[in-house]
C-alpha positions as CSV (number, residue, x, y, z in Angstrom):
1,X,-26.5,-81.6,25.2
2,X,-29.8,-80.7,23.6
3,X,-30.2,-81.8,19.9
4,X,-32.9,-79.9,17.9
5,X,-34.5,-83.3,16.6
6,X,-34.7,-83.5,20.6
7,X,-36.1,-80.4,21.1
8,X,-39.0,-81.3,18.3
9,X,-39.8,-84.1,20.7
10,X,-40.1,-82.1,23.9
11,X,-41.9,-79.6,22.0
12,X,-44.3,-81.6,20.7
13,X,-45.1,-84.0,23.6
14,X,-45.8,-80.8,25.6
15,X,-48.3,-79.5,23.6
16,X,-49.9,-83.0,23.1
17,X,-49.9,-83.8,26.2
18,X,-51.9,-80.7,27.3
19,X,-54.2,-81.2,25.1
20,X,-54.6,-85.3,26.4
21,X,-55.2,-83.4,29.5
22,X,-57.9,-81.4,28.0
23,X,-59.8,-83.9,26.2
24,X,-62.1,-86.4,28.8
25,X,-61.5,-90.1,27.2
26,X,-57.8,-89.2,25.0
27,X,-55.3,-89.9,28.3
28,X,-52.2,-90.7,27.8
29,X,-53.0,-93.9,26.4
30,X,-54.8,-92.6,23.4
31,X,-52.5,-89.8,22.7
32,X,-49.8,-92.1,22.2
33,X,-51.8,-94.4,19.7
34,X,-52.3,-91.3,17.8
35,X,-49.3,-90.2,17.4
36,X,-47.6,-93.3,16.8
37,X,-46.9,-92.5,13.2
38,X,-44.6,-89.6,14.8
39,X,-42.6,-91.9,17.1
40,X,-42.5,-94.9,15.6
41,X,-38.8,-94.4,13.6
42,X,-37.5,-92.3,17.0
43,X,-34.3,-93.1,18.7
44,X,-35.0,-94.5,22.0
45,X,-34.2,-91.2,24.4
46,X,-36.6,-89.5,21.7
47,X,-39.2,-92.1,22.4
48,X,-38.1,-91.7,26.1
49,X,-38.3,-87.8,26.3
50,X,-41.5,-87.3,24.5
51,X,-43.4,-89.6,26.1
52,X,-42.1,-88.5,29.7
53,X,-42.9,-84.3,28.8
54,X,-46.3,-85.7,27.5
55,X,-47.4,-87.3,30.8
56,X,-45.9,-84.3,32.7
57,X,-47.9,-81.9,30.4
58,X,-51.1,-83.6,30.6
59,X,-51.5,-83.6,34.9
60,X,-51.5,-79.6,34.2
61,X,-54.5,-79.5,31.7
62,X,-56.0,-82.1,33.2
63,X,-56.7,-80.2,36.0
64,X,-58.0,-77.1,34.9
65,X,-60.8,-78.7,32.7
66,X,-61.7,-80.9,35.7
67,X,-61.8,-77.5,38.0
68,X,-63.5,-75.7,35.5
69,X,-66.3,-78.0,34.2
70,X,-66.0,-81.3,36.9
71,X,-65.0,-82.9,33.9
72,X,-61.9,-85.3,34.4
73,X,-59.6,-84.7,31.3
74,X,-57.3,-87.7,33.1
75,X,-58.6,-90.2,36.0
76,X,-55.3,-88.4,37.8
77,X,-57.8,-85.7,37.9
78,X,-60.5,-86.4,40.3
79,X,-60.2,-84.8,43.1
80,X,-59.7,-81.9,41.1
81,X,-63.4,-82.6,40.1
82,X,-64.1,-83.0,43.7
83,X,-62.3,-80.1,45.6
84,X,-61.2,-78.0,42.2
85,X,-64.9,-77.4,41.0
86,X,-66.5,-76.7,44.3
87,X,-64.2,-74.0,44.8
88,X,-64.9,-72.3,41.3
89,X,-68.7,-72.9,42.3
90,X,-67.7,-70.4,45.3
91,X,-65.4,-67.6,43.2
92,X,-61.8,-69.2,43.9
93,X,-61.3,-71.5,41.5
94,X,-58.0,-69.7,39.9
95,X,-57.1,-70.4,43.2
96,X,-57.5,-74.2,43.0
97,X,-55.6,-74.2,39.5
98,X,-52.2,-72.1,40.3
99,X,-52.0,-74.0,43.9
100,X,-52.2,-77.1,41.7
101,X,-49.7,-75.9,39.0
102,X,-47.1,-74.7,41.4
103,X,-48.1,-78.6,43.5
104,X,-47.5,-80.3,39.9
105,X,-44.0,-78.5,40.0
106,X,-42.5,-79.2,43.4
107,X,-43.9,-82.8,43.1
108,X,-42.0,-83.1,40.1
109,X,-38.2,-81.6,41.5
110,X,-38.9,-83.2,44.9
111,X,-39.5,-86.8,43.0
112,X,-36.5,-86.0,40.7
113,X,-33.8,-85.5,43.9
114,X,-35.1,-88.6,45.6
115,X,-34.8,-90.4,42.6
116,X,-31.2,-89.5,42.3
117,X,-30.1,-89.9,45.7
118,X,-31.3,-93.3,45.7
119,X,-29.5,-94.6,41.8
120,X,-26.8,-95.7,42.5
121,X,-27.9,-98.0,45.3
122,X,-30.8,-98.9,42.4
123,X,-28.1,-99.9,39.9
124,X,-25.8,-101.9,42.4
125,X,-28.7,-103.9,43.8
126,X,-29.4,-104.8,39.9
127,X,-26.0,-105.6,38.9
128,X,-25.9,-107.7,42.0
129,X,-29.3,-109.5,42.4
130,X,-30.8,-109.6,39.2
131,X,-31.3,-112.7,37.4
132,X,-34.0,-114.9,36.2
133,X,-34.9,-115.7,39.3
134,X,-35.4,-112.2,40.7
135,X,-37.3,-111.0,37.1
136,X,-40.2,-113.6,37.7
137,X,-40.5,-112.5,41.4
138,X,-40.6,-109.2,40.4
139,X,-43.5,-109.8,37.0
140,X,-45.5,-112.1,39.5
141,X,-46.0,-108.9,41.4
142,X,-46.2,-107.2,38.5
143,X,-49.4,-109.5,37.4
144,X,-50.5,-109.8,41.3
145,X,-51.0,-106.0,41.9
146,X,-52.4,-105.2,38.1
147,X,-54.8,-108.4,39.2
148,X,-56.0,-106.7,42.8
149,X,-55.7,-102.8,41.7
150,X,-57.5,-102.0,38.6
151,X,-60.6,-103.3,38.3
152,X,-63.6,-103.5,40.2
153,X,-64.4,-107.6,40.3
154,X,-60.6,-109.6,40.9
155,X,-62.0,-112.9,39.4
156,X,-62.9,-110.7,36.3
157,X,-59.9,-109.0,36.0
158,X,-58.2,-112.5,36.1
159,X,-60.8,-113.3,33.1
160,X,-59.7,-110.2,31.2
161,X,-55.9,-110.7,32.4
162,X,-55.7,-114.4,30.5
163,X,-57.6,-113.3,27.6
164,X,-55.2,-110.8,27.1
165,X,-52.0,-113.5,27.9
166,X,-53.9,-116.1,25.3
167,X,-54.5,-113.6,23.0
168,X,-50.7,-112.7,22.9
169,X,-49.4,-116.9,22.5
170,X,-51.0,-117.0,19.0
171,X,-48.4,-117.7,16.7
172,X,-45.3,-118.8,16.8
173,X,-43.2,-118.3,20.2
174,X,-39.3,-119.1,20.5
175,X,-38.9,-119.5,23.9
176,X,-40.7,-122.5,24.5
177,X,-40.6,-123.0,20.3
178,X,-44.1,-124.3,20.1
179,X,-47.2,-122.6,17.5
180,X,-50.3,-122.1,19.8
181,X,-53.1,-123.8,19.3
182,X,-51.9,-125.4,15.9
183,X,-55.1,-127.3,15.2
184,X,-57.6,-124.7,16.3
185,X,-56.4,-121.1,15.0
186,X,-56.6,-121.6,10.9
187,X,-52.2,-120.4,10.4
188,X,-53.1,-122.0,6.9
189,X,-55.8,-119.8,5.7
190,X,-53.9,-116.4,7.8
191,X,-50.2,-117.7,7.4
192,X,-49.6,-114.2,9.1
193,X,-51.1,-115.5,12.1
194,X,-47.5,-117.5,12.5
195,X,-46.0,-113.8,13.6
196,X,-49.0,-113.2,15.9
197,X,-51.5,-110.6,16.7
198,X,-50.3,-107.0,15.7
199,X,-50.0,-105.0,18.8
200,X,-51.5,-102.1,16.9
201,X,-55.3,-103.1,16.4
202,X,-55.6,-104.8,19.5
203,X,-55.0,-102.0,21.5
204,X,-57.1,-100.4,19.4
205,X,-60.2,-102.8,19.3
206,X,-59.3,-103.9,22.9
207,X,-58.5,-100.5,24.7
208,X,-59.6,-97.7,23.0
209,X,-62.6,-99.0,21.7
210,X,-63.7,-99.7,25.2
211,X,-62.7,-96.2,26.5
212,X,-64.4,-94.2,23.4
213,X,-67.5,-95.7,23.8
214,X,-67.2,-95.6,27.6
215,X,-66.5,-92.2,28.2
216,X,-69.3,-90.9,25.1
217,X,-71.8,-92.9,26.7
218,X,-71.0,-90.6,30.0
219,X,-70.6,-87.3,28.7
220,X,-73.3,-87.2,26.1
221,X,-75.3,-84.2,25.9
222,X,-73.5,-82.5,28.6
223,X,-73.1,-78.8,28.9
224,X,-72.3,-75.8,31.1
225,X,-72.3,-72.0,31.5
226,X,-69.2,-71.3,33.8
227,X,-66.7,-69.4,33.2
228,X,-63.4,-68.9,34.5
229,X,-61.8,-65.7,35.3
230,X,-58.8,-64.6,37.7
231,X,-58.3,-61.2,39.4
232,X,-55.6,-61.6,41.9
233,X,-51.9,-61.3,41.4
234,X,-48.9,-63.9,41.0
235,X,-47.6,-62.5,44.3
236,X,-51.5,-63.8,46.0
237,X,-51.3,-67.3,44.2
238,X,-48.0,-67.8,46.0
239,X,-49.2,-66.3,49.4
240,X,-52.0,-69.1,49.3
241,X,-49.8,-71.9,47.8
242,X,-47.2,-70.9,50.9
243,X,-50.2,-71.7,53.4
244,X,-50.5,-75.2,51.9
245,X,-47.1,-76.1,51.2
246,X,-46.8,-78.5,53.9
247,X,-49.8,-80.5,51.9
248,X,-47.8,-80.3,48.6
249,X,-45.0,-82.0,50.8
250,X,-46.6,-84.9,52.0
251,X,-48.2,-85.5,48.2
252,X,-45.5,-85.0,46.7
253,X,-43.6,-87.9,49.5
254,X,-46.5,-90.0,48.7
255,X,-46.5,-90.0,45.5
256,X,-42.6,-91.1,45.3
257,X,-43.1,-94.3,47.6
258,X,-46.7,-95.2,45.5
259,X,-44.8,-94.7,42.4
260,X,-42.4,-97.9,42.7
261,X,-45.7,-99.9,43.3
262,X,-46.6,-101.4,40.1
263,X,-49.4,-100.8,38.2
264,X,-50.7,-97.9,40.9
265,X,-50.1,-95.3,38.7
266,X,-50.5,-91.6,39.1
267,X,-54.3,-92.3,39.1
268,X,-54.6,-93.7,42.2
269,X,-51.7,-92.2,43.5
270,X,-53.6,-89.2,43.4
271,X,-56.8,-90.4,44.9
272,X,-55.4,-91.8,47.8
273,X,-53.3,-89.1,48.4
274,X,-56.6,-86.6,48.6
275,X,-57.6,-89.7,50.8
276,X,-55.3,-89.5,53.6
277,X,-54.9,-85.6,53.0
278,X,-58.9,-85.0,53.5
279,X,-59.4,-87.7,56.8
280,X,-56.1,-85.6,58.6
281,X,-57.9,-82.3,57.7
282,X,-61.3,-84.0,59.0
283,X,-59.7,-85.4,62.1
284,X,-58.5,-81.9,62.5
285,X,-62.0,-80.3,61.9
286,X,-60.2,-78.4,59.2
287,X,-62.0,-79.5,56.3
288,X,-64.0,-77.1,54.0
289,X,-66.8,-78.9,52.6
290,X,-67.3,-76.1,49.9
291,X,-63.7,-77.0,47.7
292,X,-60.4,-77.7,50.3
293,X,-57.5,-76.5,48.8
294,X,-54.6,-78.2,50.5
295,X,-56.6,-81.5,50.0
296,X,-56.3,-81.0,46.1
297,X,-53.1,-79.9,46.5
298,X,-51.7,-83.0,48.2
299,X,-52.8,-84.6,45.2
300,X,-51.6,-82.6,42.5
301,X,-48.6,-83.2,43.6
302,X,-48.4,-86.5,44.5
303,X,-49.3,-86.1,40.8
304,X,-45.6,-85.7,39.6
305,X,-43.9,-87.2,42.0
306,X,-45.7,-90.4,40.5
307,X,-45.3,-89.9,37.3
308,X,-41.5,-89.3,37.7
309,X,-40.5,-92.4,39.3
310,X,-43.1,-94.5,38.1
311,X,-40.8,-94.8,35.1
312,X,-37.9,-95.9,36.7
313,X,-38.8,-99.7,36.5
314,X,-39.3,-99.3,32.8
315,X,-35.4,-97.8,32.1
316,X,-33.3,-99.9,34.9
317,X,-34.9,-103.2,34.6
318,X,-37.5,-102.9,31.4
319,X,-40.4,-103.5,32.9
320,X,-43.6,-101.3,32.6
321,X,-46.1,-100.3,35.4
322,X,-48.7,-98.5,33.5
323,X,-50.5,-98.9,30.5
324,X,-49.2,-96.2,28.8
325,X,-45.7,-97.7,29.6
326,X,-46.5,-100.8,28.1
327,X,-47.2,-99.1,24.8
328,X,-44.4,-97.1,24.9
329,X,-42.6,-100.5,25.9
330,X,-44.0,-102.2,22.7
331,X,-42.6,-99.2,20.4
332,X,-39.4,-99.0,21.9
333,X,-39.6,-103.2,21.4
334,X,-40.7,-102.9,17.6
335,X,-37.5,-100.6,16.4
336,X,-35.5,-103.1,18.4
337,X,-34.1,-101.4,20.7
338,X,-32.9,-102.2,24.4
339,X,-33.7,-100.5,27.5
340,X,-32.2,-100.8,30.8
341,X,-29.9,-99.8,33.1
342,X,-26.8,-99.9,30.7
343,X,-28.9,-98.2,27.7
344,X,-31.0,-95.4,29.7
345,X,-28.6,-94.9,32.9
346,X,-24.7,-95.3,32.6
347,X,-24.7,-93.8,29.0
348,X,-26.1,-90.4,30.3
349,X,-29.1,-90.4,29.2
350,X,-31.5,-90.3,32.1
351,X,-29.3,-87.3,32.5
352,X,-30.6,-85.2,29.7
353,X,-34.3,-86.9,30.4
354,X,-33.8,-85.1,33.4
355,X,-32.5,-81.7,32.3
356,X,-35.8,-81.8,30.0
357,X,-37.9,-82.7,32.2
358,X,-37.0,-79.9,34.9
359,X,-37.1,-77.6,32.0
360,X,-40.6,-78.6,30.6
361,X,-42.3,-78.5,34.3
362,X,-41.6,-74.9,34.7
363,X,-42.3,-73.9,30.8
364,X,-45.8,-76.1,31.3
365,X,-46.2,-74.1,35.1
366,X,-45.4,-70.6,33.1
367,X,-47.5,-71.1,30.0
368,X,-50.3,-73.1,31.6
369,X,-51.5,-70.3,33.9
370,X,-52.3,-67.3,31.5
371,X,-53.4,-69.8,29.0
372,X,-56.2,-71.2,31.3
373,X,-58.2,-68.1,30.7
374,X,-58.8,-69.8,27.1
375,X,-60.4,-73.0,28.7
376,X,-64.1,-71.0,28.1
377,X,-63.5,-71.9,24.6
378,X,-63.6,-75.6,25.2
379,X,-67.7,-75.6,26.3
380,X,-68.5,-74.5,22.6
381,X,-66.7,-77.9,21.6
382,X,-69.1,-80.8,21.7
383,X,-66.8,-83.7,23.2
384,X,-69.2,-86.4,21.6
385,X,-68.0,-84.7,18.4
386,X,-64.1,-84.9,19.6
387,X,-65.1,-88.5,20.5
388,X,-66.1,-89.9,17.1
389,X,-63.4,-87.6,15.4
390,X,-61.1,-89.6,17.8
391,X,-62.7,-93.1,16.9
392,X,-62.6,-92.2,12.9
393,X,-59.1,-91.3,12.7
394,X,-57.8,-94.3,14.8
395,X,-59.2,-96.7,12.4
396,X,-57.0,-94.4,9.7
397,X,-54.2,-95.1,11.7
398,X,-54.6,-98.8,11.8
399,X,-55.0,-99.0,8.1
400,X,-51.9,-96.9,7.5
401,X,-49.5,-98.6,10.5
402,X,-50.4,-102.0,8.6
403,X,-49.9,-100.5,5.2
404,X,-46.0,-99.4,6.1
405,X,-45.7,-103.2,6.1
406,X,-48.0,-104.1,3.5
407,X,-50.6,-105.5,5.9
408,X,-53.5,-102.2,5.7
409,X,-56.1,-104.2,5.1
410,X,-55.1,-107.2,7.7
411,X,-54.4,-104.9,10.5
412,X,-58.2,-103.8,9.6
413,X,-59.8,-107.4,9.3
414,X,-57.6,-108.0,13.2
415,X,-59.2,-105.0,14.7
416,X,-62.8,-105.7,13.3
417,X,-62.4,-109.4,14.3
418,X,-61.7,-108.2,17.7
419,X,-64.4,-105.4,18.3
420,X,-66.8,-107.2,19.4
421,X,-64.6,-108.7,22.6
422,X,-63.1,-105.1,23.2
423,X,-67.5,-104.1,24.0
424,X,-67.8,-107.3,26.1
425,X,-64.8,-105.7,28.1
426,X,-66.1,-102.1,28.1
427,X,-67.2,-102.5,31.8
428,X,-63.9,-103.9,33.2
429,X,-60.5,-102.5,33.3
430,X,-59.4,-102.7,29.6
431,X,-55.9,-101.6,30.9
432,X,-55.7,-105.4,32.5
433,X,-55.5,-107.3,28.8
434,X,-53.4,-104.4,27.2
435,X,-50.6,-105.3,29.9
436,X,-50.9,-109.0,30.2
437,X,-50.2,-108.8,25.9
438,X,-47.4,-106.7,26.1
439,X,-45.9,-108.8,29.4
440,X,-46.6,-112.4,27.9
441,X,-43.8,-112.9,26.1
442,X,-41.0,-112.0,29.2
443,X,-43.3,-114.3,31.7
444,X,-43.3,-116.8,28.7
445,X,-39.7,-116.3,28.4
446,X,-38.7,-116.4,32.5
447,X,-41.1,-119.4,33.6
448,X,-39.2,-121.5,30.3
449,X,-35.9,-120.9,31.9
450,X,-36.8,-120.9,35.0
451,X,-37.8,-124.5,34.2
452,X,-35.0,-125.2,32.7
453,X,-32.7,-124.6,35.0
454,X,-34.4,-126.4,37.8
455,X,-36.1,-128.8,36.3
456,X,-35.1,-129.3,32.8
C-alpha cells in the first residue's frame, strides 16, 4: 500500500536522480551525499525506495546529455557518447534518446520477472547454506572482483583498497576487541578517535573530492552550439525501437547475469554490452560507423536490468556491490537498522519496492521524452560553475552532519586532514577505498570467527 511519506520519497529520488543524470561529475554517488540530510532519519524501505527510483531516474537523463553534447552525465552513459552523439551529428539523434528510453524500460520489467522467478530458490539457498563460512567466500570475491575491475593498475588498487581497510580499523573494534594502533594514532589528544573515522568526511575528502576535481579538470572551458529538436511522431519512435528490439533483448539478458557480479556495476555492464552488441553487428557487416542504434540500445538496456538486480545482494544477504550501495549501506547501518532477507523480502517489502519501481520507469519514460526538448538550456550553464557550487555546499554538509552530533567542527578538521590523500588518489579508482571502509568491519567480523571456530 502506498504511504504518502512514501510517495515523497519516490517523488523526490526521481527528480534528483534526473538531475544526477544531467550533471557530468554528481552520479549517483554524489547525489546521495547531498541529500543525506533528507534520508538520514528515513525508515529503511524509504531509504530503500528513494535510492532505487534515483538510480533508475538517472540512466534516463544521463543519456540524453551524453547524446546531446558527448558529455557523460553517468560513466553508464558512454556509449551513448559514442553511438548517441554521432547520430545527432547526422539529424537522428531524437532517435537515439526514445530507442534508449523505451530500452531503459524493457530492461527494467524484463530484469524485474527474472528477478522474481528466481526468489524463492534465492531465499532457500540462504536459509540453507549461509553461514560464516559462506559470508567470507562470498566478501573475498567481493574484495577480489572490486580488486581486478575498477581500476586501471591492480597493485594500485590493492594500495588504495588497504588504505581504505586501515583507514576504517582506527578506533576501537569489538570483534576482535583491540584499539588500532594504540601507540601511534594520538586517542588522547582526539578521544573521539576511539569511535573511529566518520564515514561522512571521508567519503567526502576521499571520493568526491577526487571526482570534483577530476571531472572540472576535464570539462573546463567546454562548450557547444547543438541543438536538439524532434519532428517525428510517437508512433515512428516505436516503429524504429520495434526494428531493434531484438538488441534491447540481449542487453537487457546481459545486464541481469552481469548484475549478480559484484562490483560490475551498471557501468560496465553497459560498456560491455555495446561491446559484444557492436563486434556481432561488425561480424555481420551491419555496423554504422556514423551513430548505430541497436548498438546503444543493447546498452541502455542492459542499463536497467543492472541496476535492478544489482541490488539484490544488498537486501537478501547485506552486502553491497557498488559504491553507491555502500553508502546507502552505511545510512541504513547508522539508524540501526537490519537488512536482509527477513527485513526486505518475507515482510513484503521488496513487494512495494517493486510496485514503485515499475511505476517510476514508465512516469520517468513519459516525462523524460517531451522534457528533453529543454536539454538546450543546459549549454548556457557553465558545469565548472555547477562543479564548485557542488564542492562548496558539500563542505556545508559536513559541518552540519557533524553538528547534529555536536562534532561540526571535527567532522571539518577529519575531512581537511584527509584532503590531501583523497588528491594523491585522484588518478585511481576512489570507489576502491570507499568500499573497503564500509566492508572492513563484516571482513573484520567473519575472519575473527572464522578463527575462532577453527582455530581458536
Amino acid at each position: 500500500m502506498i504511504e504518502n511519506t512514501d510517495l515523497t520519497f519516490a517523488v523526490l529520488g526521481t527528480i534528483l536522480g534526473f538531475i544526477s543524470g544531467f550533471v557530468p561529475g554528481v552520479g549517483n554517488v554524489v547525489m546521495m551525499i547531498l541529500t543525506f540530510p533528507i534520508i538520514t532519519n528515513a525508515s529503511l524501505f524509504q531509504m530503500l525506495l528513494f535510492y532505487l527510483v534515483l538510480t533508475s531516474a538517472s540512466q534516463f537523463s544521463g543519456s540524453i546529455v551524453a547524446t546531446v553534447f558527448g558529455v557523460p552525465g553517468e560513466t553508464s552513459s558512454m556509449p551513448a557518447v559514442i553511438e548517441g552523439n554521432r547520430m545527432f551529428n547526422r539529424g537522428v539523434g531524437n532517435f537515439a534518446i526514445s530507442n534508449a528510453a523505451l530500452g531503459s524500460v524493457l530492461g527494467a520489467f524484463i530484469a524485474l520477472s527474472i528477478i522474481f522467478l528466481l526468489l524463492p530458490i534465492s531465499i532457500e539457498l540462504i536459509k540453507n547454506f549461509y553461514n560464516n563460512n559462506v559470508q567470507i567466500i562470498i566478501l573475498l570475491i567481493t574484495c577480489f572482483s572490486v580488486l581486478i575491475l575498477l581500476g586501471n593498475s591492480f597493485w594500485k588498487s590493492v594500495l588504495v583498497f588497504l588504505i581504505g581497510f586501515l583507514l576504517a580499523l582506527i578506533g576501537f573494534t569489538d570483534v576482535p576487541r583491540m584499539l588500532f594502533l594504540e601507540q601511534i594514532i594520538p586517542y588522547t589528544e582526539y578521544p573521539k578517535l576511539r569511535s573511529g573515522l566518520p564515514f561522512f568526511p571521508v567519503i567526502v575528502s576521499l571520493y568526491m573530492f577526487p571526482v570534483l576535481v577530476t571531472t572540472y579538470q576535464q570539462l573546463k572551458g567546454y562548450k557547444t552550439d547543438k541543438e536538439y529538436f524532434d519532428n517525428n511522431s510517437f508512433f515512428e519512435h516505436l516503429r524504429e525501437f520495434k526494428n531493434n528490439l531484438w538488441s534491447a533483448i540481449r542487453g537487457s539478458m546481459f545486464g541481469c547475469i552481469v548484475g549478480l557480479i559484484p562490483h560490475v556495476g551498471t557501468s560496465i555492464s553497459s560498456n560491455l554490452s555495446y561491446a559484444i552488441e557492436k563486434k556481432l553487428r561488425i561480424k555481420r557487416k551491419t555496423y554504422n560507423n556514423k551513430g548505430d542504434i541497436k548498438s546503444l540500445v543493447s546498452a541502455e538496456t542492459a542499463n536497467n536490468g543492472t541496476a535492478m538486480v544489482g541490488i539484490m545482494p544488498l537486501l537478501l544477504i547485506g552486502i553491497p556491490i557498488s559504491a553507491s550501495e555502500a553508502i546507502l549501506l552505511s545510512f541504513i547501518n547508522a539508524n540501526g537498522y537490519i537488512i536482509d532477507y527477513t527485513t526486505t523480502i518475507t515482510t513484503g517489502m521488496f513487494k512495494n519496492l517493486a510496485l514503485y519501481f515499475v511505476v517510476v520507469n514508465i512516469m520517468c519514460f513519459i516525462f523524460a521524452w517531451p522534457a528533453v526538448r529543454y536539454v538546450n538550456y543546459l549549454k548556457k550553464v557553465k558545469v565548472e560553475t555547477l562543479l564548485i557550487f557542488t564542492g562548496i555546499t558539500v563542505v556545508m554538509l559536513t559541518y552540519y552532519v557533524g553538528n547534529l552530533t555536536m562534532d561540526g567542527m571535527y567532522y571539518l578538521l577529519v575531512m581537511i586532514c584527509l584532503l590531501p590523500l583523497g588528491y594523491l588518489i585522484r588518478n585511481s579508482e576512489p570507489m576502491i577505498l570507499i568500499i573497503a571502509f564500509v566492508l572492513q568491519d563484516k571482513i573484520l567480523a567473519s575472519v575473527s570467527v572464522f578463527y575462532q571456530i577453527h582455530f581458536g
